[in-house]
C-alpha positions in Angstrom: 49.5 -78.7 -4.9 47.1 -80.0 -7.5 43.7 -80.2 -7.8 41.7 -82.7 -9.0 38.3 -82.2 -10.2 36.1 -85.0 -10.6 34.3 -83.0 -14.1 31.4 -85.0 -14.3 30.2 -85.0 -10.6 30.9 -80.6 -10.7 28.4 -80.7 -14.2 26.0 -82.7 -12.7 25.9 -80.4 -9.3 25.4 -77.2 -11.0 22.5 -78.8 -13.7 20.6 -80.1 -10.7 21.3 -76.7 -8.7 20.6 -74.5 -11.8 17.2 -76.9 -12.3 16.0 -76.1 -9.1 16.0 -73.0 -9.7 14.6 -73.0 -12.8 17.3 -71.5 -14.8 18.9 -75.2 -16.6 20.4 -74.4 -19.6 23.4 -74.7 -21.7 24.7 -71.4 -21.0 24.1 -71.4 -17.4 25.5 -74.4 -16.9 28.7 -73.7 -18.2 29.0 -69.9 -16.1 28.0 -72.3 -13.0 30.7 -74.9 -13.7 33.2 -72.1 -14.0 32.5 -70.0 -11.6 32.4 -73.1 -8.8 35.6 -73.9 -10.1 37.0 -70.7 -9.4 36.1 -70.7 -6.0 38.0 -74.3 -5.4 41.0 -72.3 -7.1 40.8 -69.8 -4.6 39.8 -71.8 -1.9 43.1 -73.9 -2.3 45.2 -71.2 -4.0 46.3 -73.9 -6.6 46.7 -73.2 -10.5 47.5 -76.6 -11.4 44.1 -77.9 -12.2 42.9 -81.4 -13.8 39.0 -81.7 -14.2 38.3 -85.8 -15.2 35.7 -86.9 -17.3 33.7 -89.5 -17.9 33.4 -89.4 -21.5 35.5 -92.3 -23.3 37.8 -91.9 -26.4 38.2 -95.7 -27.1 35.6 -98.0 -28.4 34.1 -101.5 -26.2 33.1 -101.5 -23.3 35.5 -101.9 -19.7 36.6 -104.6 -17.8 33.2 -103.5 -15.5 30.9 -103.9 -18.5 32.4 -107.6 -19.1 32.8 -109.0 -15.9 29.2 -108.4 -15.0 27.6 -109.3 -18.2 26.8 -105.4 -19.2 24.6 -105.3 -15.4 27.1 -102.3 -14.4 25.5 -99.4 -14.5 22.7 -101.1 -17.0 20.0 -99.2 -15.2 20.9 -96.1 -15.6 18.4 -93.8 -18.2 20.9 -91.9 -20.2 18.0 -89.3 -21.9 19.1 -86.7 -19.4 22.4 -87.3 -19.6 22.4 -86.4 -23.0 21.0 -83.1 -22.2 23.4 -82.3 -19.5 26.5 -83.2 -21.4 25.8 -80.3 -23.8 27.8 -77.7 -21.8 30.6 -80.0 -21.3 32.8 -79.7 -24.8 32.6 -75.6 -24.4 33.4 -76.1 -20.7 36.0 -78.4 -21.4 37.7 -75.2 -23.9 36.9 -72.5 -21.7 38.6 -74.1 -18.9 41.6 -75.4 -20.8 41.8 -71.4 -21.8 42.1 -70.8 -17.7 45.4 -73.4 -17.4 43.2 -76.6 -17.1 43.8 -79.9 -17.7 41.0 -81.8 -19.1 41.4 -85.4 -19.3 39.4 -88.6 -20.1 39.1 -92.4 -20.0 39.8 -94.9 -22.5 37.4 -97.4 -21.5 37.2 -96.4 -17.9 35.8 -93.2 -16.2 36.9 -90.2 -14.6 37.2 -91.9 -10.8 40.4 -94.2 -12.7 41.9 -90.8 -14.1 41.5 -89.1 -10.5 43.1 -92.5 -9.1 45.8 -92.3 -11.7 46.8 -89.0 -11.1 46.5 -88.5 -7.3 49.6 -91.9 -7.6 51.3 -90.6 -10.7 51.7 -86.7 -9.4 54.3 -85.9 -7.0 52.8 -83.0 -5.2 50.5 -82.7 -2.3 46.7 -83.7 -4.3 43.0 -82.4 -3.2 40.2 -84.6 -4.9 37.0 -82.3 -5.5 33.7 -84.8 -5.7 31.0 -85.9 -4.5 31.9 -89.2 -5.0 31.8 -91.3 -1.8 34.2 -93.8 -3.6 37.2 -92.0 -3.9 37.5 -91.6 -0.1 39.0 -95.4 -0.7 42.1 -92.9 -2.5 42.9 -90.8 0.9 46.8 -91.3 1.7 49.5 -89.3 3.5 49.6 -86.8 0.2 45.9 -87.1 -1.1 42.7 -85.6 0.4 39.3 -85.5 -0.5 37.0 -82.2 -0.4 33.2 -83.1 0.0 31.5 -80.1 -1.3 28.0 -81.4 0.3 29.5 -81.0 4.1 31.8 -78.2 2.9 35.0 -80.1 4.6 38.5 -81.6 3.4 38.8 -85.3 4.9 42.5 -86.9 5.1 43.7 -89.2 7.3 44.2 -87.3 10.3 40.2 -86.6 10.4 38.8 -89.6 8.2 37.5 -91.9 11.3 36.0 -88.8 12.6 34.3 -88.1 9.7 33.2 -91.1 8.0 33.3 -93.5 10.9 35.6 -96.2 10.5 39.0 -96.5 10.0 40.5 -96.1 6.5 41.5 -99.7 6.0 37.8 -100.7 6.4 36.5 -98.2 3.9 36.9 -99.9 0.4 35.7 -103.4 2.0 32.8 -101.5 4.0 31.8 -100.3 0.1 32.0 -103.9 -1.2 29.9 -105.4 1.6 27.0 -102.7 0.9 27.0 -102.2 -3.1 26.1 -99.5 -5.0 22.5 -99.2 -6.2 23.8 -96.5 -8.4 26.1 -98.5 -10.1 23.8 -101.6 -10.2 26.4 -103.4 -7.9 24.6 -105.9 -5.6 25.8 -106.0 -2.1 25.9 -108.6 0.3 22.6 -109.6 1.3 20.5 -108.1 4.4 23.8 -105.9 5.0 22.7 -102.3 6.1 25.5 -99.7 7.1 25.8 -100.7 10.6 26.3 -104.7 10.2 28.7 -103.8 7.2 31.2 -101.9 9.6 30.4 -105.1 11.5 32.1 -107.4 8.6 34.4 -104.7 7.4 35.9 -105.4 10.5 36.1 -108.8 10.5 37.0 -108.9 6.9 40.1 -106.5 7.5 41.1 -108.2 10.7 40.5 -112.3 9.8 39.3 -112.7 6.5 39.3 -116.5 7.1 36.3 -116.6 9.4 34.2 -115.2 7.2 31.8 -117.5 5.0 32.7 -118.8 1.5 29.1 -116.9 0.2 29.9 -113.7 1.5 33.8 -113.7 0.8 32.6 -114.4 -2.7 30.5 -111.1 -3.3 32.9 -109.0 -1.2 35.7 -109.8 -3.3 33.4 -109.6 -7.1 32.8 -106.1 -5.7 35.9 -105.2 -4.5 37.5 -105.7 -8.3 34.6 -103.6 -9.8 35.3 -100.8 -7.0 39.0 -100.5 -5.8 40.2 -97.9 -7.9 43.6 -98.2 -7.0 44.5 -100.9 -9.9 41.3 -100.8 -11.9 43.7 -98.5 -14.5 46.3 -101.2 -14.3 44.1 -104.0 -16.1 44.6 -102.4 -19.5 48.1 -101.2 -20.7 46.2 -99.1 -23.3 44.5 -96.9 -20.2 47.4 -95.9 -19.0 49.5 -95.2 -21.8 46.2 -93.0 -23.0 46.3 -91.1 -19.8 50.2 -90.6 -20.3 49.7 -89.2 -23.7 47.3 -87.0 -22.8 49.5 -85.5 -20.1 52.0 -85.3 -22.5 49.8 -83.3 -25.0 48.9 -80.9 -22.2 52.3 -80.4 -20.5 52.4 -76.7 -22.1 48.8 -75.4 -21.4 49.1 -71.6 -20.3 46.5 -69.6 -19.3 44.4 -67.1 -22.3 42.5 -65.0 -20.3 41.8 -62.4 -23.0 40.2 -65.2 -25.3 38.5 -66.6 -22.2 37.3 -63.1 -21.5 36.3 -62.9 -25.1 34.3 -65.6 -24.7 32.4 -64.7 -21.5 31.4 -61.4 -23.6 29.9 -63.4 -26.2 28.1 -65.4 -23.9 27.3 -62.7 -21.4 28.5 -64.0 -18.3 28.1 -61.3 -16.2 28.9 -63.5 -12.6 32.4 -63.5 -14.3 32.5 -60.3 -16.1 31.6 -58.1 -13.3 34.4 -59.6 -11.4 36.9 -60.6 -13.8 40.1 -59.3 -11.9 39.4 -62.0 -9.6 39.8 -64.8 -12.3 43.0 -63.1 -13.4 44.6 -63.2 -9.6 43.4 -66.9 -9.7 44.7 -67.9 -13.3 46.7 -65.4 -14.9 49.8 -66.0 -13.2 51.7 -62.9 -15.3 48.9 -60.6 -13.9 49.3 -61.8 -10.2 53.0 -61.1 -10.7 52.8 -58.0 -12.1 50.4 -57.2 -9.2 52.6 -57.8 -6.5 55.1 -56.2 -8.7 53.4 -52.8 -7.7 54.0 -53.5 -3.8 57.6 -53.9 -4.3 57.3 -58.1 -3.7 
């Protein structure tokens, strides 16, 4: 199995949780991040770990940026963002000391990685985010773990769950926009009357007008993340390399511990046998070595 962790989403999560509290900082961020990563190890028993980010190597802007005149994501104030991204290069080495994978876009962002990788690996994938939009990546071998509701969706549960059928998802998505994103929706299209065209979209695409066919299908090439990565040879062969480059990542938990000492983590400290059964795959075998397994 792999996990996929959607890096960006997780830092964001623990900023806000740790600002509620009244304990945001650099520091705190980071033990936060790693520690709720820790628990999805466990959760899912998995070692093989990619965290996605959104932070791009290349230079220009996507395919996004261009094909809506730079209104993607244009309203977004990036003051905070600065101030949250702090923790993430230290994150990024602390984790990749734990058997991580860290990856990251060209031009893209971390959602085209996570879609990349839940096609390109061959085991069984579990997508970590609180990203509604990668629900649109659910198939026979990928699920998606909300950690808001606390619940794995797949196919077997995802009508139950979100409402509609699967097939209606990624067109339901295009019908409403994202206000996040600065992606305009069809007009006067609330949740329920976009399950309503979903529908008819998915089942006779014909009968619906030439106006909103037009704005469902604009959105639906800014949103479907199944072949966004596909427009740009570079992308991929970026996120190859990188794979590549990480192929022979082993776990150094006596550096990572180091490193929790200078920092004085003491959630991980106090418990650090447990990060050792989770990543230290030497340790767990020399643990069961003791019961005669």
């Amino acid at each position: 199995m792999n996990l996929l962790i959607d890096g960006s989403s997780l830092l964001w999560r623990t900023h806000y949780a740790n600002k509620a509290q009244r304990k945001d900082s650099v520091n705190n961020n980071i033990q936060s991040f790693l520690v709720t990563l820790k628990s999805y190890a466990k959760m899912y028993n998995c070692r093989n770990i990619y965290i996605a980010w959104d932070k791009k190597m290349g230079g220009g802007e996507s395919f996004r940026k261009t094909d809506t005149s730079g209104e993607y994501k244009g309203q977004r104030d990036k003051s905070e963002s600065v101030v949250v991204y702090e923790a993430q290069p230290e994150i990024a080495k602390m984790t990749e000391l734990l058997g991580c994978k860290n990856l990251y876009p060209w031009l893209l962002e971390a959602d085209d990685i996570i879609a990349w990788l839940s096609h390109t690996l061959e085991d069984n994938c579990v997508i970590i985010t609180t990203d509604q939009d990668m629900l649109q990546l659910i198939t026979n071998k990928t699920s998606v773990f909300s950690p808001k509701k606390k619940i794995t969706i797949d196919k077997s549960n995802f009508q139950d769950i979100v409402g509609m059928p699967i097939e209606h998802f990624l067109p339901y998505k295009a019908i409403l926009g994202d206000t996040s994103d600065n992606i305009r929706g069809v007009y006067g299209y609330g949740p329920v009357n976009a399950k309503k065209l979903a529908k008819l979209w998915c089942e006779d695409v014909h009968s619906v007008d030439e106006e909103k066919l037009q704005i469902i299908e604009k959105n639906l090439s800014l949103m479907d993340l199944s072949c966004a990565y596909n427009k740009d040879i570079i992308e991929v062969n970026f996120y190859e390399w990188q794979l590549q480059e990480l192929d022979n990542i082993k776990p150094e938990l006596e550096i990572f511990k180091g490193l929790c000492e200078t920092y004085n983590f003491q959630k991980i400290l106090t418990k650090f046998h447990e990060w050792e059964t989770c990543f230290d795959i030497p340790y767990l075998y020399s643990i069961l070595g003791k019961f005669g397994r």
